[in-house]
C-alpha positions in Angstrom: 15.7 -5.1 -35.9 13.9 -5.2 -32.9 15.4 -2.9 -29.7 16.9 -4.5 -26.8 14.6 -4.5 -23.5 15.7 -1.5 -20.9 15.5 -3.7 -17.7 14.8 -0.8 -14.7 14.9 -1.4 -10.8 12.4 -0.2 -9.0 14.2 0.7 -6.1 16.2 2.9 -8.2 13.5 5.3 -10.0 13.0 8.5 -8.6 9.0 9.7 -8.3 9.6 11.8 -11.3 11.0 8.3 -13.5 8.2 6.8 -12.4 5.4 9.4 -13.4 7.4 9.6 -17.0 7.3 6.1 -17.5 3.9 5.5 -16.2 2.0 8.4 -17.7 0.9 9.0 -14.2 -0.7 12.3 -12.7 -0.9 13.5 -9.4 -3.8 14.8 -8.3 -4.1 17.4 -5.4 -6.8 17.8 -2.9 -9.1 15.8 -0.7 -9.1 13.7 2.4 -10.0 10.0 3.2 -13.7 10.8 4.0 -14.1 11.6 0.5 -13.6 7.8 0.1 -15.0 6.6 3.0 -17.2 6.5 5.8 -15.1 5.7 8.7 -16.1 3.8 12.0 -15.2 4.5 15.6 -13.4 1.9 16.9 -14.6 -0.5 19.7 -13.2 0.0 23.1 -11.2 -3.3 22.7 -10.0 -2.1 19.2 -8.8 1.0 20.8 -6.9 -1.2 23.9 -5.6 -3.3 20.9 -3.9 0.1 19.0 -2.4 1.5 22.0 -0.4 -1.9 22.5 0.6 -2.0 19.2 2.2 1.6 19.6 3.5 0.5 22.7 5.2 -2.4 21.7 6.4 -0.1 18.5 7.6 2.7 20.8 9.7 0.2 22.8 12.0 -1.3 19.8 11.9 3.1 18.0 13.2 4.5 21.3 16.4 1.9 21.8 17.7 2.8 17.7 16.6 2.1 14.3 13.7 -0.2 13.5 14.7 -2.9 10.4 11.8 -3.1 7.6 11.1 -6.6 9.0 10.8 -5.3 12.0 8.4 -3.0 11.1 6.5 -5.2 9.5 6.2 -7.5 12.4 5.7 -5.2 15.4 3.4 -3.2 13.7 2.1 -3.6 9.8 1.0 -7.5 10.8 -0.9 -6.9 13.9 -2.5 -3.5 12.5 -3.3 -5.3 9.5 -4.3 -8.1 11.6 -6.6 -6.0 14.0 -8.2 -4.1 10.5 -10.0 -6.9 9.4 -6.9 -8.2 6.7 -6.6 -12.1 8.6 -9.8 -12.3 7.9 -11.6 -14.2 4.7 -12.1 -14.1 1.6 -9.0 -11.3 1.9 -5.8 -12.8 1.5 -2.0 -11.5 2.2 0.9 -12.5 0.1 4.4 -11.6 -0.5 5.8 -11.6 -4.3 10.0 -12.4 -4.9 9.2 -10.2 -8.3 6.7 -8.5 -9.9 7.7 -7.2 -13.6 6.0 -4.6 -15.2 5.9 -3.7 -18.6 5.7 0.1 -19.0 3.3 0.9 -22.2 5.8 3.3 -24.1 9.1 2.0 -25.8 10.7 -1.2 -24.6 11.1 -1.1 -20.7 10.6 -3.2 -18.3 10.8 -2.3 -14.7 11.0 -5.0 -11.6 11.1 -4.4 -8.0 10.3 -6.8 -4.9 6.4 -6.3 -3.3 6.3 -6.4 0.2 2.5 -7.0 1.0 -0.4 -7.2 -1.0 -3.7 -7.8 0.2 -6.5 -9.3 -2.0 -9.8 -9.9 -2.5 -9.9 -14.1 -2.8 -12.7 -15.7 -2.1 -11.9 -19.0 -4.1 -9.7 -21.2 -3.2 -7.7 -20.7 -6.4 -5.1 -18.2 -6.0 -4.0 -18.1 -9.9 -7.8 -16.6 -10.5 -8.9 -13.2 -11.0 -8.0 -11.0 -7.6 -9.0 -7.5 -6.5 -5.9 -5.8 -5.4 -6.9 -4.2 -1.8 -4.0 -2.8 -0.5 -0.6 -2.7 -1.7 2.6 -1.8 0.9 5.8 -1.1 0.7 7.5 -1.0 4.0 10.6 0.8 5.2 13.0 1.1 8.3 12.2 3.6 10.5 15.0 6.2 9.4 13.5 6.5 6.0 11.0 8.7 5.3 7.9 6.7 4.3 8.0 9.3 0.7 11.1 7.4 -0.3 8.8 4.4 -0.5 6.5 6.0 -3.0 8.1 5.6 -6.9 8.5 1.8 -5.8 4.7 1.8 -4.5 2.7 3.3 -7.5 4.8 1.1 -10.1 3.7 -1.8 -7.8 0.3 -0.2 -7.6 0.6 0.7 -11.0 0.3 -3.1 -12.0 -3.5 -3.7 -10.8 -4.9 -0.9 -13.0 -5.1 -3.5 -15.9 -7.5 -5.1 -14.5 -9.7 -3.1 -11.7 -10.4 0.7 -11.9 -8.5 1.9 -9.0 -6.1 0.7 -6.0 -4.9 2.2 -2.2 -1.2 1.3 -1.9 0.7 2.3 1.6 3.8 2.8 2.4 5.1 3.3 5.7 8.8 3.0 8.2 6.4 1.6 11.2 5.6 5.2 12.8 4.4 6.9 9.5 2.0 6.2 7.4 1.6 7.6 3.3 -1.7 6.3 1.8 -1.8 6.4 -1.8 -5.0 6.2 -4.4 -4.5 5.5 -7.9 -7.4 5.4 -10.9 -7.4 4.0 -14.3 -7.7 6.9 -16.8 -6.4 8.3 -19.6 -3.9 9.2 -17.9 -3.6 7.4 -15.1 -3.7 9.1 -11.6 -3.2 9.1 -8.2 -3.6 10.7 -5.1 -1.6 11.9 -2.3 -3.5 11.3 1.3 -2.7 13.1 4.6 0.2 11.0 6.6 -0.7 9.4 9.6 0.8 7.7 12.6 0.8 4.8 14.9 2.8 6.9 17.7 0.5 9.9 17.7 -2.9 8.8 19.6 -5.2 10.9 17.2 -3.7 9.6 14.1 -3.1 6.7 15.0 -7.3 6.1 15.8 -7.8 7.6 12.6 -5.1 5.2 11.1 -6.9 2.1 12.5 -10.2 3.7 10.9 -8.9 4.2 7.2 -7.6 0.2 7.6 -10.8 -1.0 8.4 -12.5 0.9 5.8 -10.2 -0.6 2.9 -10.2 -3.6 4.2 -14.0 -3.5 3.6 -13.2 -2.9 -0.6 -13.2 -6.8 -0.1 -17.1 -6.7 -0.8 -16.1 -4.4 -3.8 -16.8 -6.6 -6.9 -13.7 -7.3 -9.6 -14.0 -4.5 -12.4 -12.3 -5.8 -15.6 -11.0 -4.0 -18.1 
């Protein structure tokens, strides 16, 4: 007799569910220019970040900052500024994404806020290069409690490319996250950044552009 389907939210899994059922490992160590080779900004990109956290800093300072708020008044025109508007990458937003989990019968579901990929046809049901996944929060959450519900999002692209950056971020943090295919599967922990701190928030813009550049990264099947 076959077993009934365990049907998981994954809103509700705790970083440690999510490693179990994922046969995921965290690895320590490292900064982004292990990845990448960032880019100043231009003067005008520079202008462009500092209205962005000024616009942010208005709506933080007068209470709590909804999730579609944050996404608005500073994930879309950060995004926007980064190169992600731009083709062949495309945005979209998913109702539900399941995900089978490979041991014993579970499936775990869970609503994907952005995802940014690598499209440069105009047939959206064809292979795509996951460039960014996000998971966005209000600003009274930590960004962390975003991070079970990002890698199992994340988690998702690894059958069919070799690795993934997922984000997750309340609008004044920012936790960038980098998984690899393996056996096991991995990911990485990056330093936090910030849209309200200027130094971070320059480096913030930097790390952006760089992943928005995977675009020219070519689709590795499994």
């Amino acid at each position: 007799m076959k077993a009934m389907t365990q049907n998981l939210e994954a809103s509700q899994l705790s970083l440690n569910d999510v490693r179990r059922l994922l046969k995921l490992e965290r690895q320590t160590g490292g900064g982004f220019t292990d990845f990448f080779s960032l880019e100043p900004l231009t003067d005008f990109e520079q202008q462009q970040l500092w209205e962005i956290s000024n616009d942010f800093w208005r709506y933080l300072e007068a209470g709590k900052v909804s999730e579609e708020l944050v996404k608005f008044l500073a994930l879309s025109p950060l995004m926007r500024l980064t190169g992600f508007f731009k083709v062949p990458v495309v945005l979209t937003m998913e109702d539900s994404i399941p995900i089978e989990v490979e041991d014993g019968d579970t499936l775990i579901k869970g609503r994907l806020d952005v995802l940014a990929v690598n499209q440069p046809d105009a047939d959206l049901a064809a292979a795509q290069f996951w460039i960014l996944v996000v998971e966005a929060k209000n600003s009274a959450i930590d960004p962390w409690a975003g991070l079970p519900q990002l890698l199992t999002y994340a988690y998702k692209s690894l059958q069919q490319q070799s690795s993934v950056w997922g984000l997750t971020t309340n609008g004044r943090n920012y936790q960038f996250v980098y998984l690899t295919r393996g056996n096991p599967c991995t990911y990485q922990i990056l330093p936090d950044l910030s849209l309200t701190d200027p130094e971070r928030s320059l480096f913030l813009a930097q790390v952006l552009k760089a992943i928005c550049k995977l675009q020219n990264v070519q689709l590795q099947l499994a």
